[in-house]
C-alpha positions as CSV (number, residue, x, y, z in Angstrom):
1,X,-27.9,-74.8,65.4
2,X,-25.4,-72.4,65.9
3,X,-22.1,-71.6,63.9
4,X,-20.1,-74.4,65.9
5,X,-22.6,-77.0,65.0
6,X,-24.0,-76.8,68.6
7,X,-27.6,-77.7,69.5
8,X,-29.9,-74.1,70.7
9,X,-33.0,-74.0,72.5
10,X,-35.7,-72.0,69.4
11,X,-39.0,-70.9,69.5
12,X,-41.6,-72.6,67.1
13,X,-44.6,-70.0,66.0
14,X,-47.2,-72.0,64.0
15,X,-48.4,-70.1,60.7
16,X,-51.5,-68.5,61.5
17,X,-53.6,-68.6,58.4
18,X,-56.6,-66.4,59.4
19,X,-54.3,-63.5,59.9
20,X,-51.9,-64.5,56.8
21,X,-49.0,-65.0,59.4
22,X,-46.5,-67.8,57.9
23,X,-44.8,-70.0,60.5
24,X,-41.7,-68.3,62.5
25,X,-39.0,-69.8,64.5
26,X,-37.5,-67.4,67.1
27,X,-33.9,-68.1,67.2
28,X,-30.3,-66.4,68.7
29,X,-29.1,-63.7,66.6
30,X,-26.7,-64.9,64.1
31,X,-28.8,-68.1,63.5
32,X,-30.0,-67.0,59.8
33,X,-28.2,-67.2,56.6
34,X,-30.5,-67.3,53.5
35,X,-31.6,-70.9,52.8
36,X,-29.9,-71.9,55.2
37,X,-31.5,-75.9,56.3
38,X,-31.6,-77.1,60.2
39,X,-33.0,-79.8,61.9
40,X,-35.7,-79.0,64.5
41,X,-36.6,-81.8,66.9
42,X,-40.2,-81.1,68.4
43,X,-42.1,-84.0,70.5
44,X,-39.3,-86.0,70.0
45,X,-39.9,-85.8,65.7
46,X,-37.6,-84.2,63.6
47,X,-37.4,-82.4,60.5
48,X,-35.4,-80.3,57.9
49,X,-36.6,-77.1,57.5
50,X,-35.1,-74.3,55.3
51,X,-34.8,-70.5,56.9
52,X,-36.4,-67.8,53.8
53,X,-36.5,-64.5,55.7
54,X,-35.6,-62.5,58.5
55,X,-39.3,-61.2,60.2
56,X,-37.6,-59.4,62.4
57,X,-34.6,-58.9,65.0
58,X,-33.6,-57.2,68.3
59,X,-30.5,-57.6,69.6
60,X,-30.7,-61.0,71.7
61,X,-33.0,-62.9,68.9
62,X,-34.4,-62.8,65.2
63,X,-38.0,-63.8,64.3
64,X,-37.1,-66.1,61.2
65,X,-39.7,-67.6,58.5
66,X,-39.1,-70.9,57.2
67,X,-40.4,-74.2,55.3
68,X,-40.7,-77.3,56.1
69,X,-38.7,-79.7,53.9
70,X,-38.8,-83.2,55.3
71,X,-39.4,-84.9,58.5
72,X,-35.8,-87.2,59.2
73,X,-37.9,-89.9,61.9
């Protein structure tokens, strides 16, 4: 996931409808660039998704919202 086409460990944050929170993916810093697509392989399934904005960032990581585009299994 990151700039060298390595794999990174990321963080998967459901959406949380009852509180209007979309679903987040906690990620290095530097992993976002607008529409930018990754795979994410969660119990052992994969899918495209498609980053759309920065939540938030600290220095070590960025909160990230995103969509799911298609699942690749």
């Amino acid at each position: 996931m990151n700039e060298t086409g390595r794999e990174e460990v990321a963080l998967l944050l459901p959406e949380i409808a009852a509180v209007k929170q979309p679903a987040t993916l906690i990620a290095p810093v530097g992993a976002y660039a607008p529409s930018r697509h990754l795979s994410v392989t969660y119990q052992n399934k994969t899918q495209v998704i498609i980053l759309t904005k920065i939540i938030e960032r600290s220095h070590h990581s960025e909160r990230l919202q995103y969509s799911a585009i298609h699942a690749l299994d």
